[in-house]
N, C-alpha and C positions, 0 to 999 in steps of 0.2 A: 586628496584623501586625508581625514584629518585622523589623531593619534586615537579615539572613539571607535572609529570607521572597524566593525568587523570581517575579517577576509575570508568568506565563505566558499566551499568547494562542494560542488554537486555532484555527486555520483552517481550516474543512470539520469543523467540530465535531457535527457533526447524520449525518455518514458515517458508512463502515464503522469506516475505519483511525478518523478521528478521535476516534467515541464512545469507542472504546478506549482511546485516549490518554488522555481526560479520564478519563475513572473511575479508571486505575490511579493518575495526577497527585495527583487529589485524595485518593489515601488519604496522602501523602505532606504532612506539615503545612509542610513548607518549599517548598512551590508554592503561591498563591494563584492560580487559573485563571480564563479569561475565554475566550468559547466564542464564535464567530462561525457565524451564520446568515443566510439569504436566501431562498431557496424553499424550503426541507423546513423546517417548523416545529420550534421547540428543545421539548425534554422537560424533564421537573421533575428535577431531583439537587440535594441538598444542596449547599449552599458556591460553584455554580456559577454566576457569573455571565457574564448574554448580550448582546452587540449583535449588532443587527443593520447588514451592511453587504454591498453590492455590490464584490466586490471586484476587478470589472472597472475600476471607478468611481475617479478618483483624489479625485476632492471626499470620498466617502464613506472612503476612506483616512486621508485629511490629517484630515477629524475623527474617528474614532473609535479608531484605533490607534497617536498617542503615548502614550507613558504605561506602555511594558511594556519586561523583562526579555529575554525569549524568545519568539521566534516558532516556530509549529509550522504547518507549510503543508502542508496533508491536502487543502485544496480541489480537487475537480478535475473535469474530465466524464471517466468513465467508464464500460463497457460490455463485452458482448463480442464473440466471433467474428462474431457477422450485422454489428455495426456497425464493425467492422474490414474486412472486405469491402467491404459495402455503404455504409460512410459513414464512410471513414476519417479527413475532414476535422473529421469534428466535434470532433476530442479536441486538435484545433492552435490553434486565435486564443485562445479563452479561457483553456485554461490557460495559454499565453505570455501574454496581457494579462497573467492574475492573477500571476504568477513577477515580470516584468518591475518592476510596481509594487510588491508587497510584497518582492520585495529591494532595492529601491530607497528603502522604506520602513523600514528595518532601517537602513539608510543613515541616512539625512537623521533618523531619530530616534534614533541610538544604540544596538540593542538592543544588547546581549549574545550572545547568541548566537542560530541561525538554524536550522532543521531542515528539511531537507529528502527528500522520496522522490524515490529512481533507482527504476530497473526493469532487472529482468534482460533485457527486451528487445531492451538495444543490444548484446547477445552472438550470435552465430552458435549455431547449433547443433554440438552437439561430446559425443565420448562421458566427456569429462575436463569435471569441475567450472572451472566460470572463477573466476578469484581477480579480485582489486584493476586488477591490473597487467596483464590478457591481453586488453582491448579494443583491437582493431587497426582504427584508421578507413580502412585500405588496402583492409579484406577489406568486400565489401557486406554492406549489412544485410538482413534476411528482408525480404521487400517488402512483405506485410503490413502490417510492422511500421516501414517506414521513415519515415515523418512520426514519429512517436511518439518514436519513439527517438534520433532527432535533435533532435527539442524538449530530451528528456531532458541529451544530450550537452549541449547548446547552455546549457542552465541549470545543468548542473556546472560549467563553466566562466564563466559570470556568478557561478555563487556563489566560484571563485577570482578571479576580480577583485575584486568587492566586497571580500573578506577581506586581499588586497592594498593597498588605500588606505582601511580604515577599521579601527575598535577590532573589529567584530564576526565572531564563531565561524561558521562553516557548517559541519554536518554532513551528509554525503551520503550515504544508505542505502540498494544498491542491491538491496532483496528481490527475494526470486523469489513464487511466487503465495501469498499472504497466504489464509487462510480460517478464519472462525470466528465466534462471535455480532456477529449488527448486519450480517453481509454481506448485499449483495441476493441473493435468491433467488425472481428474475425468470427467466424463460424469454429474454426479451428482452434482456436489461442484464446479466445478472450474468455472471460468469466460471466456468469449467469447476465449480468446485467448489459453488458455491453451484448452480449450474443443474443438475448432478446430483443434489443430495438434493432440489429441489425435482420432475426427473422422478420417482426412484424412489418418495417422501413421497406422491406426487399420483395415481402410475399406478394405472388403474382395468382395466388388460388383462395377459394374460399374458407380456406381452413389453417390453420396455423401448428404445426407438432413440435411438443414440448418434450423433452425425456423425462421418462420416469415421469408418478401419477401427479407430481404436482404439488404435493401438501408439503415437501419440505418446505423449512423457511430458512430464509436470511435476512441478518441484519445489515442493513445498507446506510452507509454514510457517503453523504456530499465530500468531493476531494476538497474545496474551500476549509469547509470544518476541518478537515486533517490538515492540511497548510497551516493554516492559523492555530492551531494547536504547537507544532513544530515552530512557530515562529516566537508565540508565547515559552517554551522552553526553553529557548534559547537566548530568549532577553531574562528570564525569571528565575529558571532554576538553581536553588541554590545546594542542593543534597548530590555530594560525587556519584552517585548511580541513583536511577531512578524508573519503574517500569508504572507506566499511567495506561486505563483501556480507555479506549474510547471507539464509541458505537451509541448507537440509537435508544438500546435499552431496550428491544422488541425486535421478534421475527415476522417477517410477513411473507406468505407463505407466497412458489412460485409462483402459480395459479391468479393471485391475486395481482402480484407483481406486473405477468403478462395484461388482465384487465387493466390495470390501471395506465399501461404504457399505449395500450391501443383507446382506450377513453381520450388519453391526452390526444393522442396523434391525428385522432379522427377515424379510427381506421376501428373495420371491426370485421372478427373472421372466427369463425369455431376452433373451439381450442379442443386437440387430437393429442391423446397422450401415447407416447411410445415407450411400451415398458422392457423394451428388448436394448434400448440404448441406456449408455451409464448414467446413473445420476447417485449423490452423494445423502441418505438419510441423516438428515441432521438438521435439528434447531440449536441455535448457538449466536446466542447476544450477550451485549457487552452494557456492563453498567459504566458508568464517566463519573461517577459521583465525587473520587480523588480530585479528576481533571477540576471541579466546580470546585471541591474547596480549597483547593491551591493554586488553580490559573482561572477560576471566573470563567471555567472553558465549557461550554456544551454545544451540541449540536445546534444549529440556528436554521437548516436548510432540511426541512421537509419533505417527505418523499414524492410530495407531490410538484412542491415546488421543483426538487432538484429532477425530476421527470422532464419536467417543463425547460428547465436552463440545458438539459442534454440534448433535447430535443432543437431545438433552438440551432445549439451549435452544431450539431451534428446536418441539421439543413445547411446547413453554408461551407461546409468541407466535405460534405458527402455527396 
């Protein structure tokens, strides 16, 4: 390892977003990465090394992650619509503990710098992409969405204190809906985009049902595009706190989502809407125009394309 060589630490390394992280990291010989796991068991990658640590746990903090560079905080409980409805508390103590302590832990050991996910959540719905600067805490938030998006808020703003009274960087990423290999593709957990290739992949009838009528939209970004955005921040940024959106810049409504995913696949079935199950009314994209004129960063993977590379891998592990 030469004195250059950054010592990176993954958080939620065994996730969507985080498996991402690390593979794209480790092609880069100026990161030497270290991957944190707890309940979902770590996989085999070259160069990767693992601890294991509770990161609700401060004992298990204080020993296992001084000693690093960068932190990269992917951990988290997430889910979708049914557990947004039905159990919206799950997604608040834990990841506050975990926030709470590992920036507190960046603190008290030094790192360098801090990485963090936003969510396009703490935005209203609106037919104009939201930039940086258009979150207005006067206007309420979707109600859904309101524990969630408050944590969020609530942890941008810890990560500008912190950057305030110490040597370390925080970057605050606030994507809109991430999808692509490594996402769950649970009926139960996973979010619009993974739960629809997993109906259209699995349906055994002539019909396909969607919740709710369909015309909501989301903005969807290839997890590559958010990797390499994180990767760019992390060699680039020069400003001690910093919050960049990044998203597509356009909502595409469910409806349209599901055709396009059964176009690719081959597969074609009537779409059945069920307006008795939850689904979330909202349009909500993200303009990148910041990421473009300070990291040369935009989207590069198209939704059709990135349809096509999910699909892809999701035949050879499913």
């Amino acid at each position: 390892m030469n004195k250059n060589t950054k010592k990176v630490i993954v958080a939620g390394a065994t996730g969507f977003i985080g498996r991402n992280v690390v593979e794209l990291l480790l092609k880069n010989p100026n990161f030497s990465v270290t991957g944190i796991w707890n309940n979902r068991p770590p996989y085999k990658i070259n160069n990767l090394d693992w601890i294991k640590a509770d990161l609700t746990n401060k004992k298990d903090i204080e020993k296992h992650l001084p000693g690093y560079d960068v932190l990269i905080q992917m951990a988290s409980v997430t889910s979708g619509s049914k557990d947004v409805f039905e159990s919206p508390h799950i997604h608040i103590t834990d990841n506050a503990l975990m926030n709470s302590l590992l920036m507190r832990a960046a603190y008290d050991f030094n790192y360098k710098h801090f990485v963090l996910p936003s969510c396009s959540i703490i935005y209203n719905s609106s037919n104009k992409p939201h930039d940086e600067y258009s979150f207005n805490p006067s206007i309420e938030i979707q109600e859904k969405y309101f524990g969630g998006a408050w944590n969020k808020i609530y942890f941008e703003n810890i990560c500008r204190f912190y950057s305030n009274i110490g040597d370390t960087k925080f970057s605050i990423i606030r994507h809109s809906n991430v999808y692509g290999p490594y996402d769950k593709f649970d009926l139960e957990k996973s979010h619009v985009f993974g739960a629809t290739i997993t109906k259209i992949m699995k349906n055994k009838s002539d019909s396909i049902e969607i919740w709710g009528d369909g015309t909501e939209g989301r903005d969807l970004i290839y997890v590559d595009d958010l990797t390499s955005l994180i990767e760019l921040m992390i060699l680039k940024q020069k400003k001690p706190y910093e919050i960049i959106c990044a998203g597509s810049g356009y909502t595409l409504p469910i409806n349209e989502l599901v055709k396009k995913i059964m176009e690719v696949s081959g597969k074609s079935f009537k779409i059945k809407h069920n307006l008795d199950k939850p689904s979330i009314k909202s349009n909500i994209s993200l303009t990148s125009k910041i990421a473009k004129d300070e990291y040369n960063w935009s989207p590069k993977v198209d939704i059709d394309e990135g349809i096509r590379k999910t699909l892809d891998w999701y035949r050879k592990h499913y």
